[in-house]
LUMNU-254905 format. One line per field, with one value per residue (C-alpha): residue number from 1; residue in one letter; x, y, z. Coordinates in steps of 0.02 Angstrom, whole numbers, always signed. Each point is the difference from the previous one (the first is absolute). Example, Ala and Ser with C-alpha at 12.3 -4.5 7.8 and 13.67 -1.06 7.14 Angstrom:
// LUMNU-254905
k <- [1|2]
r <- [A|S]
u <- [+615|+69]
v <- [-225|+172]
w <- [+390|-33]
This chain:
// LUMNU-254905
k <- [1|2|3|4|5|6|7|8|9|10|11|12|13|14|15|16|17|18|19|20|21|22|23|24|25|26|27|28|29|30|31|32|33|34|35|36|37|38|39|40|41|42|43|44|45|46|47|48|49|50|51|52|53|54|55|56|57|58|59|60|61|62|63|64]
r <- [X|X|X|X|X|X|X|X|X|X|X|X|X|X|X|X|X|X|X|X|X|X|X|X|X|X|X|X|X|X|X|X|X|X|X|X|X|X|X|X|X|X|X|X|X|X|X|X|X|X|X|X|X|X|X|X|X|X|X|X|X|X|X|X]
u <- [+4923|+85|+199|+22|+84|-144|+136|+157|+68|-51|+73|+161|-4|-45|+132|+126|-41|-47|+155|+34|+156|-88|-99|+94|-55|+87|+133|+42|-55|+108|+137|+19|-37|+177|+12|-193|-129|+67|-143|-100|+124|+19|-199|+4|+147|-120|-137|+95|+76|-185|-41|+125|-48|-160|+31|+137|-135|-134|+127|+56|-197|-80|-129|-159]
v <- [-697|+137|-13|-135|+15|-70|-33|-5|-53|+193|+76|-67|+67|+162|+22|-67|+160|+128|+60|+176|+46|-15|+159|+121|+141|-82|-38|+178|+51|-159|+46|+179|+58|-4|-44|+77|-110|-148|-33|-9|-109|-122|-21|-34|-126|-72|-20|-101|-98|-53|-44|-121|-62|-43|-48|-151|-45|-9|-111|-97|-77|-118|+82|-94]
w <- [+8067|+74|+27|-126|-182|-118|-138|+37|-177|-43|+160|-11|-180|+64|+113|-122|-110|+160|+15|+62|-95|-145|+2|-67|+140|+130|-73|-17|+163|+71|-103|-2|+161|+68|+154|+50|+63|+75|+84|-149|-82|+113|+2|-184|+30|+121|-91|-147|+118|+49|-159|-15|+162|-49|-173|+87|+137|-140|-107|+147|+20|-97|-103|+21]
């Protein structure tokens, strides 16, 4: 089936441990590019932030 989570037990798992300040590179690029990149940053915030929006929608449905 194409566009449906198959198991949505492990997603939500997976996106409980995906998260992008954990890796150490960015991070440091996050971090330590004063002021540079904003852009860039604000993508990154972005992407998080759609993790989290998924991972609520996922935990808001009944798994079946």
């Amino acid at each position: 089936m194409q566009g449906w989570i198959t198991n949505e037990t492990k997603a939500i798992e997976q996106l409980r441990e995906m998260r992008v300040f954990r890796i150490p590179v960015i991070v440091q690029f996050y971090f330590d590019s004063n002021g540079k990149y904003d852009q860039m940053k604000a993508y990154i915030r972005m992407l998080d932030y759609l993790r989290l929006l998924m991972l609520e929608y996922l935990q808001d449905e009944p798994i079946n």
